[in-house]
C-alpha positions in Angstrom: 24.8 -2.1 -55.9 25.5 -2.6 -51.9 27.8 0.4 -51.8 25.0 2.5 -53.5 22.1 0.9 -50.9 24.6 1.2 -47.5 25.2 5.0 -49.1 21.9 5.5 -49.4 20.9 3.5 -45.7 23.8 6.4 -44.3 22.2 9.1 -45.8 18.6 8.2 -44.3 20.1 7.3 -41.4 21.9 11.0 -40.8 18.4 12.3 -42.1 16.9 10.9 -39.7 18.9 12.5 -36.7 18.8 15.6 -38.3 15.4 15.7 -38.3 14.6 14.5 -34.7 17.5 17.1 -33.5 15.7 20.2 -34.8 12.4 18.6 -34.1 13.4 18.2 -30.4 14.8 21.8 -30.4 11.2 22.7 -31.4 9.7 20.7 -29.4 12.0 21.1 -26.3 11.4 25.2 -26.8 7.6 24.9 -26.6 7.6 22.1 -23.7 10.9 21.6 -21.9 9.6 18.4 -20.5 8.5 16.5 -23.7 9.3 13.1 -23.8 11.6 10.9 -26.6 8.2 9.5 -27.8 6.6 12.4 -27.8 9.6 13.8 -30.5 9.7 10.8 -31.8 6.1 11.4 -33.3 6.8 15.2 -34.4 9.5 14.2 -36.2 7.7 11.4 -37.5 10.3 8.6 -36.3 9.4 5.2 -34.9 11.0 4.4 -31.6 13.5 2.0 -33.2 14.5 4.7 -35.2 14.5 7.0 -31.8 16.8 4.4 -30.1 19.0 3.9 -32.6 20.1 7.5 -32.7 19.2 8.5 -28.8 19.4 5.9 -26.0 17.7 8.0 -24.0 16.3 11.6 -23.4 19.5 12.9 -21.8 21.6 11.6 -24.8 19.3 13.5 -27.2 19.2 17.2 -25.0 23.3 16.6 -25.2 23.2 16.6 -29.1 20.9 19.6 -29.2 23.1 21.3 -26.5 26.0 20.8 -28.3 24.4 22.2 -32.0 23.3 24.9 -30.4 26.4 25.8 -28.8 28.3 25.5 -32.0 26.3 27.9 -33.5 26.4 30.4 -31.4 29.9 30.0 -31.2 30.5 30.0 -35.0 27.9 33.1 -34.8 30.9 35.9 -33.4 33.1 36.6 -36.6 29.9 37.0 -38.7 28.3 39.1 -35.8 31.1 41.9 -35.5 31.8 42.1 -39.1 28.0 43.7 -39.3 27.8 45.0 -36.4 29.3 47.2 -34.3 30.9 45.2 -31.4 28.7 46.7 -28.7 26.0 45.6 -30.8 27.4 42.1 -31.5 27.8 41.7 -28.4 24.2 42.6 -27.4 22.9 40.1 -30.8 25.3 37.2 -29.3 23.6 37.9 -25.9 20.0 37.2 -27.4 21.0 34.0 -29.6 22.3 32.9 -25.7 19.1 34.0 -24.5 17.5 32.1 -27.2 19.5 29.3 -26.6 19.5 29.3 -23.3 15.7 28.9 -22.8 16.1 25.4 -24.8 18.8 24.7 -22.3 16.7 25.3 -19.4 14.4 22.9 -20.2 17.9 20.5 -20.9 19.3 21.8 -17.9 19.7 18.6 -15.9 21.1 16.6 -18.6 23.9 19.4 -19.4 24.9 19.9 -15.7 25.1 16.2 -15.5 26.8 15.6 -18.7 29.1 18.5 -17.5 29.7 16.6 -14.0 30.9 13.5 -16.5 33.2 16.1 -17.9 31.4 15.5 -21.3 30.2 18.9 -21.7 33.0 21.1 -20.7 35.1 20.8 -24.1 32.7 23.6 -25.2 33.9 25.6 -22.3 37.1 27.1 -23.7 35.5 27.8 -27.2 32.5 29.6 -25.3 34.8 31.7 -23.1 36.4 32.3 -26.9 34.0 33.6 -28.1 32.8 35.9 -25.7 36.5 36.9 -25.2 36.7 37.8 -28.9 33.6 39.8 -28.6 34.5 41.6 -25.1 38.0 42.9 -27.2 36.4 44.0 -30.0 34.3 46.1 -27.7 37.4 47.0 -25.1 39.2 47.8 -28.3 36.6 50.3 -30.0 35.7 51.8 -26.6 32.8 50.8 -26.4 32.8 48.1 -23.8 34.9 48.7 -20.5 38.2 48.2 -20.1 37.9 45.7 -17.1 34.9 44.0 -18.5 36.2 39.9 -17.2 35.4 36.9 -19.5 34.6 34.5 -16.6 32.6 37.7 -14.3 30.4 38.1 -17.6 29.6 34.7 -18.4 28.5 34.5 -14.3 26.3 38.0 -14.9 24.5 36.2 -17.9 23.9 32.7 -16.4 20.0 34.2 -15.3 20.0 33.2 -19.0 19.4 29.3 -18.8 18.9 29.2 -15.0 15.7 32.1 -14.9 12.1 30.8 -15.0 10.8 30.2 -18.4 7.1 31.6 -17.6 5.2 33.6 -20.3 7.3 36.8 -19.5 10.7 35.1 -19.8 11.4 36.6 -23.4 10.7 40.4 -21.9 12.2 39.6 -18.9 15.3 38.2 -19.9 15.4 41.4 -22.8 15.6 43.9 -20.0 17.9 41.9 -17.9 20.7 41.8 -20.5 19.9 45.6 -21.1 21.1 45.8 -17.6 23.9 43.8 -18.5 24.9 45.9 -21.5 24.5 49.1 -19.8 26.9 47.4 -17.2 29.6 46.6 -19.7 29.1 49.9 -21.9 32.2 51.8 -21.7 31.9 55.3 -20.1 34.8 58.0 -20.1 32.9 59.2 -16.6 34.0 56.5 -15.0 37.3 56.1 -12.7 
């Protein structure tokens, strides 16, 4: 019977984070300056219940960060098995897009979470990723051949460091066209 009710205490208890984690990445994406109370009450959490899980606002934009992250990591071998890797790669650009206007509101946090060294262990799965995607492309010619892991990840940082205004989403569309056009292979080229 305590076994069953500390199972059960567990399972609220991991229901409950879930449930403020994607109601601040809601949240976050429509305000990036909303406060833990303020999530707190869309997810319909007391601020007990905040605490316990978040000590404070930083400590919550860390756990969406690294969700998010983890996604769009685990997003690249599903990506260029449907898609073409030009096209993957273009896809895995917009779910950074995507992503990265969440983390712009987060920004602050991440940098200093990054400064603490807390944040870098999803370095070297990020620069993975994109690796994996930048070979697939090298390898079916459709990316060029000197197209550099660390030199992309610097073209596509406008991502989470551009302004967030109404025009961000077509903004940010044409700027990784650029970006893509950049990294398209071309048998013109010397």
């Amino acid at each position: 019977m305590e076994q069953s009710r500390r199972r059960a205490t567990r399972s609220d208890a991991r229901d409950n984070r879930e449930r403020i984690i994607e109601t601040a990445r809601r949240v976050l994406t429509e305000n990036p300056r909303a406060t833990l109370q303020s999530i707190a009450r869309a997810a319909n959490v007391g601020q007990g219940t905040m605490y316990r899980h978040f000590s404070c606002r930083e400590a919550l934009l860390l756990a969406v960060y690294r969700e998010d992250i983890e996604v769009l990591i685990d997003a690249v071998p599903q990506l260029l098995k449907e898609q073409p890797p030009l096209e993957a790669l273009r896809l895995w650009f917009d779910r950074l897009a995507a992503y990265g206007r969440i983390k712009h509101g987060a920004c602050l946090a991440v940098e200093a979470a990054t400064r603490a060294d807390q944040g870098t262990q999803y370095y070297a799965p990020v620069f993975a990723a994109l690796d994996r995607l930048l070979t697939a492309g090298k390898e079916a010619q459709q990316v060029r051949a000197d197209a550099d892991v660390d030199e992309v990840l610097l073209l596509v940082s406008f991502l989470w460091r551009a302004d967030s205004g109404p025009d961000w989403h077509k903004r940010s569309q044409h700027m990784l066209t650029i970006v893509i056009d950049g990294l398209r292979a071309d048998t013109h080229r010397r």
